[in-house]
C-alpha positions in Angstrom: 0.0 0.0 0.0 3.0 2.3 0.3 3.7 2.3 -3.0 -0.1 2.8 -4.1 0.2 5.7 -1.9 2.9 7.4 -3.3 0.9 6.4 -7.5 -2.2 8.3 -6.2 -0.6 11.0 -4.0 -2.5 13.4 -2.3 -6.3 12.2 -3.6 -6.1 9.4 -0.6 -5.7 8.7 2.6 -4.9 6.0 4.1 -5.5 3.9 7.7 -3.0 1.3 7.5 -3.7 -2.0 10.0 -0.2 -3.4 10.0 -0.9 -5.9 12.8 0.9 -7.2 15.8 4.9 -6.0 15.6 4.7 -4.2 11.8 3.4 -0.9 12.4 7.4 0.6 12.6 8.0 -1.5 9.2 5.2 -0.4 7.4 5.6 3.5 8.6 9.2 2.9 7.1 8.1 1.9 4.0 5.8 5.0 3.7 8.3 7.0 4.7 10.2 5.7 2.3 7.4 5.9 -0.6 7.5 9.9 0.7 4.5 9.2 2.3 5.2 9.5 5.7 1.6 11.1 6.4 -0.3 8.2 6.1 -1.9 6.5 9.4 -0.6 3.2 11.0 -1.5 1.2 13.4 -0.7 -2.5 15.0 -4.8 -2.8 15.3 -7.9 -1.1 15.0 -10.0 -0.8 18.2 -12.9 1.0 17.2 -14.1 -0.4 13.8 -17.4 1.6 13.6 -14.8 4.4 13.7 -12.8 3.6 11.2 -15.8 2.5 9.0 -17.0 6.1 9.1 -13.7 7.7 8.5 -13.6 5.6 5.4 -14.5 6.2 1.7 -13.2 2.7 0.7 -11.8 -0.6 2.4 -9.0 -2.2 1.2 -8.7 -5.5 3.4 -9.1 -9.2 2.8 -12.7 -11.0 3.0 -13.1 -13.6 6.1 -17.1 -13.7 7.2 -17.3 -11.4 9.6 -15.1 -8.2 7.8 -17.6 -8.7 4.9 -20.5 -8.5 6.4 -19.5 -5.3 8.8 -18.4 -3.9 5.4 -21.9 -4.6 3.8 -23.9 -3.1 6.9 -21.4 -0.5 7.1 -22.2 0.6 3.7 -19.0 1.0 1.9 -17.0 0.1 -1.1 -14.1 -2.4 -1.1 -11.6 -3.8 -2.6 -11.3 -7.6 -1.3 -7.9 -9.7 -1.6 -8.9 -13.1 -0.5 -6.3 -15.4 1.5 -5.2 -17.7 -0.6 -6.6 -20.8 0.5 -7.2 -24.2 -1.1 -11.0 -24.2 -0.6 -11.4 -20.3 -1.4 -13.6 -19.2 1.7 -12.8 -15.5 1.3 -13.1 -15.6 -2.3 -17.0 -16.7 -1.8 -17.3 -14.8 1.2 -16.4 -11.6 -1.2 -18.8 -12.6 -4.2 -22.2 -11.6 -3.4 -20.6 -7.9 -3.2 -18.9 -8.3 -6.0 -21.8 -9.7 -7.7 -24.0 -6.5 -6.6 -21.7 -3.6 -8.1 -20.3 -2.9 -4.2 -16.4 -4.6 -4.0 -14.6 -5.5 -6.6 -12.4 -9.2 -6.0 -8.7 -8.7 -6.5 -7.1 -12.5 -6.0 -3.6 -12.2 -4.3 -1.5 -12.9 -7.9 -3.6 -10.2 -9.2 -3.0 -7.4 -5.8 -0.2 -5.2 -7.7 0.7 -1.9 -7.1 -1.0 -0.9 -10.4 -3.5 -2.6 -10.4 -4.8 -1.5 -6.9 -3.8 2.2 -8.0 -5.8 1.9 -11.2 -8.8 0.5 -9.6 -8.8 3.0 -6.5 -8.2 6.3 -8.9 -11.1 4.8 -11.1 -13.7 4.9 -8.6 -14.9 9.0 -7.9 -16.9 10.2 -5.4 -20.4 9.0 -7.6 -18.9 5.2 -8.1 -18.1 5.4 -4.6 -21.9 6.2 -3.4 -23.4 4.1 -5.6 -21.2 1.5 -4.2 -22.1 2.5 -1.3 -26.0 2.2 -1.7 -25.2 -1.1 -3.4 -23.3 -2.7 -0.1 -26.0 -1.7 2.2 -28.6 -2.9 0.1 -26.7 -6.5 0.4 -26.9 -6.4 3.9 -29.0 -8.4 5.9 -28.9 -6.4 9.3 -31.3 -8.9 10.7 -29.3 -12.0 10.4 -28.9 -12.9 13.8 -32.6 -13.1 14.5 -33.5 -15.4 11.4 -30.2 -17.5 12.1 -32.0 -17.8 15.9 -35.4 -18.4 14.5 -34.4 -21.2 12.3 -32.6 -22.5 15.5 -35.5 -22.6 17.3 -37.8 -24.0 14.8 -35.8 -26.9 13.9 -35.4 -27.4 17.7 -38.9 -27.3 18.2 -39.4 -29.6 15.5 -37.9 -32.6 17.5 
């Protein structure tokens, strides 16, 4: 990301999780990208903060980021972890499908090709994203997941 950084220049932002130990690493590498002015941080502890300071999420699709990402609302760019059954891959699709993410496999998650897709979206791709990502939420899934539960456990 570094390097997209410094191909887009000032038109983004960027909220860099490095994880556990590679926040100095991955400041380094900004720094030297000449993009020292970017954010970085081990962790994230306040998601529904940094979903709202976001235009655009840039991240990799397990079950849970997907779905906060849908109910969130926003646009994303999914690299999947390469696995050999492809979870994140499918977990990423139905956004994908409805005009909200667009699926970049890890072979495929190149400087330019993560530049050219970010300075292609403007502000009305990114809205209608938007729209399109909360639309594919289901903000109500715990309660059907718990009311099919409970009917098949009534059913015994």
């Amino acid at each position: 990301m570094p390097q997209v950084a410094a191909k887009l220049g000032a038109t983004v932002t960027i909220w860099h999780q490095s994880g556990k130990g590679g926040q100095q690493t991955v400041q380094q590498a900004y720094a030297a990208a000449g993009q020292p002015q970017h954010k970085v941080t081990e962790f994230i502890d306040d998601m529904a903060a940094a979903y709202a300071w976001a235009d655009v999420v840039v991240c990799r699709s397990g079950a849970l980021t997907v779905s906060e990402i849908a109910a969130a609302g926003l646009p994303a760019l999914f690299v999947p972890f390469q696995h050999k059954d492809r979870q994140q891959y499918w977990n990423a699709l139905p956004l994908e499908k409805a005009g909200a993410a667009k699926i970049l496999e890890q072979p495929e998650f190149t400087v330019e090709a993560v530049a050219s897709t970010l300075a292609s979206w403007d502000r009305e791709t990114l809205l209608d994203m938007a729209e399109r990502a909360r639309g594919a939420s289901i903000p109500d899934a715990t309660e059907r997941v718990a009311e099919e539960v409970s009917a098949v456990a009534l059913a015994r």
